[in-house]
C-alpha positions in Angstrom: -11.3 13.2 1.6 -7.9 14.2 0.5 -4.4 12.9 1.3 -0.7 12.8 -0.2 0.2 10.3 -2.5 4.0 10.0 -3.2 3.6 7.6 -6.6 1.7 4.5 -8.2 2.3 1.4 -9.3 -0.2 0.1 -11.6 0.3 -3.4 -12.1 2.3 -4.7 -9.4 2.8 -8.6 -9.3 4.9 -8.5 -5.6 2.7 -6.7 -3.0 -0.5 -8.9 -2.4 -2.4 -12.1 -4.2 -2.9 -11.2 -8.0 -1.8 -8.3 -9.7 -2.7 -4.9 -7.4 -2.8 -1.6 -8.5 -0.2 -0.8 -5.7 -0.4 3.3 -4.2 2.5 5.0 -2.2 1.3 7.0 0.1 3.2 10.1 1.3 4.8 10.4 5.4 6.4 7.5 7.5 7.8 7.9 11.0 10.8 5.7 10.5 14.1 5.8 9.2 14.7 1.7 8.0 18.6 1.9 7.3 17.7 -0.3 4.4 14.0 1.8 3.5 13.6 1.6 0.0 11.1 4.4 -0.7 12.8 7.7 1.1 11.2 9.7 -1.6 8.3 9.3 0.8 9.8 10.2 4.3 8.6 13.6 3.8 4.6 13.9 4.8 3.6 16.9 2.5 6.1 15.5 -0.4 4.0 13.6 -3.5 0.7 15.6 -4.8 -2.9 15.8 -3.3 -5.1 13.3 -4.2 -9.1 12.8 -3.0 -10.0 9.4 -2.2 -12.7 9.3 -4.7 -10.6 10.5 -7.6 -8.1 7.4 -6.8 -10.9 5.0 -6.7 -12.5 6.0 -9.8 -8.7 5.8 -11.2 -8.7 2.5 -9.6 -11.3 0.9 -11.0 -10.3 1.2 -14.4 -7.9 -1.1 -14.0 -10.4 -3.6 -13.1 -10.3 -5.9 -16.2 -6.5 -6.3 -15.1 -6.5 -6.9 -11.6 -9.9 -8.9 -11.6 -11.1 -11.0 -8.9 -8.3 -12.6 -8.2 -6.0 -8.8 -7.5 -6.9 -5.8 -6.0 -5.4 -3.0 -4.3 -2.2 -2.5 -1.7 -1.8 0.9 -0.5 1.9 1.0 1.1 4.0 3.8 1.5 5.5 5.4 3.9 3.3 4.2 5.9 0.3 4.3 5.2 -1.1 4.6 9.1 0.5 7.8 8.9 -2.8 8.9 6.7 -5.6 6.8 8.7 -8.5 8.4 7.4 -7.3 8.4 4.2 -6.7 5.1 3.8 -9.6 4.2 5.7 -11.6 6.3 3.1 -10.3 4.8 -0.3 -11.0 1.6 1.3 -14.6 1.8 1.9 -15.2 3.4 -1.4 -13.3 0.3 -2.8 -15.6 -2.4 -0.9 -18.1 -0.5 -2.4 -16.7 -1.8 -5.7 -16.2 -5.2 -4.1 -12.2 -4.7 -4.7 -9.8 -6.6 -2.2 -7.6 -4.4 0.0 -4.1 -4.8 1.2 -2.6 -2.8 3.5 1.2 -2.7 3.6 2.4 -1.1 6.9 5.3 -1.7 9.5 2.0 -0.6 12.6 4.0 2.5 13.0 1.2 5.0 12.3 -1.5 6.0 14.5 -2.5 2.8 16.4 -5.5 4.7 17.6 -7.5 5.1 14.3 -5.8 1.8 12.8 -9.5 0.0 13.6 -11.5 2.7 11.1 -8.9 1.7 8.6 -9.4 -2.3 9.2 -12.9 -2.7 8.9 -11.9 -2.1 5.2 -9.1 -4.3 4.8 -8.8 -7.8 3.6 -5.4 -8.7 3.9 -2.8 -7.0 6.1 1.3 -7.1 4.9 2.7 -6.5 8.3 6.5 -5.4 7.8 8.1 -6.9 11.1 11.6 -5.1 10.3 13.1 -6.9 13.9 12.2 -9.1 16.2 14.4 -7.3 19.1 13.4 -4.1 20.4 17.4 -2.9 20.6 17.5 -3.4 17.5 14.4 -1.7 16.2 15.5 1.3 17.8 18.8 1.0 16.5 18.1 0.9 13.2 14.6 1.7 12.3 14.8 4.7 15.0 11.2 3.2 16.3 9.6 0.6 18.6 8.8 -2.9 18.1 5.8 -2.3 20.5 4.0 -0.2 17.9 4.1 -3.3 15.7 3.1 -5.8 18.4 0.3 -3.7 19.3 -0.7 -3.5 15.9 -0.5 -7.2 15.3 -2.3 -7.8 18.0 -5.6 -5.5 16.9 -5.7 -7.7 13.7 -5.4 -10.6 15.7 -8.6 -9.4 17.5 -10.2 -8.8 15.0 -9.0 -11.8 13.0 -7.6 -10.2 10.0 -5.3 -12.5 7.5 -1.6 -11.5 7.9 1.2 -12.1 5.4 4.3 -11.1 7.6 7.4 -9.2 6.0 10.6 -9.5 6.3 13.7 -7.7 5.1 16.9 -9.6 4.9 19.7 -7.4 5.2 23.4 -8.3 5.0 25.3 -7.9 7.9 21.7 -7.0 9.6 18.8 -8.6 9.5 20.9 -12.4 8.1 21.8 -14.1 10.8 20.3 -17.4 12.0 19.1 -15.5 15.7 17.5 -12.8 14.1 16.0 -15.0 11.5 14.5 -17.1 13.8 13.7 -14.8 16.0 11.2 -13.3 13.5 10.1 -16.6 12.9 9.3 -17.5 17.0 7.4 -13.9 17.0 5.2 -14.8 14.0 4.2 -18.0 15.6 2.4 -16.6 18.4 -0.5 -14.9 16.3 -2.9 -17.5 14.8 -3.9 -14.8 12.1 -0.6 -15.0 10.5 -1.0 -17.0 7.3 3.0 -17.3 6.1 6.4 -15.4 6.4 7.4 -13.5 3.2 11.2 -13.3 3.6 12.1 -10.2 0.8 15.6 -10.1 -0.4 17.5 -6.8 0.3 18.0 -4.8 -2.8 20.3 -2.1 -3.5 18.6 -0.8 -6.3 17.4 2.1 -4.0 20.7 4.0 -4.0 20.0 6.2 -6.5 17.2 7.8 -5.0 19.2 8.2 -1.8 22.0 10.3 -3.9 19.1 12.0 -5.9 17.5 13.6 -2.5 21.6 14.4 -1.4 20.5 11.4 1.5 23.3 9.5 2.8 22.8 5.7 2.1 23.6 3.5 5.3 23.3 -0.1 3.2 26.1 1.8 0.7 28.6 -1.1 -0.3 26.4 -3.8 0.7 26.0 -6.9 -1.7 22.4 -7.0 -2.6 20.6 -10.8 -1.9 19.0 -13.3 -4.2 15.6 -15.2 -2.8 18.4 -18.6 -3.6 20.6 -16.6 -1.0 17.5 -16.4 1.1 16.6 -20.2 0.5 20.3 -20.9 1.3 19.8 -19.1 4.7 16.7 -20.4 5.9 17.5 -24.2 4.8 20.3 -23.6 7.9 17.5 -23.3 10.7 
């Protein structure tokens, strides 16, 4: 089984419990105003990789990762490649390696069970709690992520939600809470990680000749985030 993978992160500390070898996978369907990774917008951008070659790849970081770590396949989104993902998965239960799957439920809803039934942990990325707004800025549907949430909910899946604090767009003490309301009606959700906006990205943006819509915008501190969230 063979899909695109944009990039590799081999020791990431940020994406999952433990350290995770963390893999980018090619293709989303969105365009976040803030996305971090557009390098991986396009579906046949990155190279070719088989499943089995990643796992084997994968498994020698092992003595890093541990028990305690394991692996976070993000993107993109990583729905976008369903059999894929669902693939290097199995092959890592196999290996008796946790799983993490980063997505925003934007992919193809329909296979997203194939790709569960290998997945320990899900990091749902709930970009807005308003479908307006979703649209707006994300150029998708908050549906695709409710219906997505509610699948793992069925089939009582742990989920770490994500959230994206923006200035001047996702900060304010409606939307905040908002996200927070949302999250409260799905038992499966275990916590609320609420990720700084970074600005870091604009490079890339100039690099693929992209315009940047978060250009100018101060980037945020988790005490910035603290300071917000204390005003609930």
């Amino acid at each position: 089984m063979e899909g695109r993978v944009s990039s590799v992160q081999s020791l990431g500390a940020v994406d999952g419990p433990g350290l995770r070898y963390v893999i980018f996978l090619q293709g989303c369907p969105l365009r976040c105003k803030y996305c971090h990774n557009p390098e991986t917008w396009d579906p046949v951008g990155g190279e070719p990789r088989t499943a089995e070659n990643l796992c084997r790849t994968v498994l020698r970081y092992r003595p890093y990762f541990g028990e305690t770590g394991g692996v976070t396949v993000s993107g993109g989104e990583p729905l976008m490649q369903p059999e894929f993902t669902a693939e290097l998965f199995r092959l890592l239960h196999e290996h008796g390696v946790h799983t993490a799957l980063d997505t925003a439920g934007a992919g193809d809803l329909e296979k997203a069970e194939a790709v569960l039934k290998h997945t320990d942990l899900v990091l749902c990325d709930v970009k807005f709690a308003e479908e307006a707004d979703y649209r707006a800025h994300c150029g998708g549907s908050l549906a695709h992520t409710l219906d997505f949430l509610r699948l793992t909910a069925r089939l009582d899946i742990p989920v770490w939600v994500r959230h994206v604090v923006a200035p001047g767009l996702t900060d304010m003490p409606a939307s905040l809470r908002a996200v927070r309301d949302l999250c409260a009606a799905f038992s499966n959700i275990e916590k609320i990680e609420w990720l700084p906006f970074k600005n870091i990205c604009a490079e890339k943006y100039e690099a693929l000749g992209i315009p940047f819509p978060m250009a100018g915008r101060p980037a945020y501190t988790q005490k910035h985030i603290d300071m917000l969230l204390q005003a609930l």
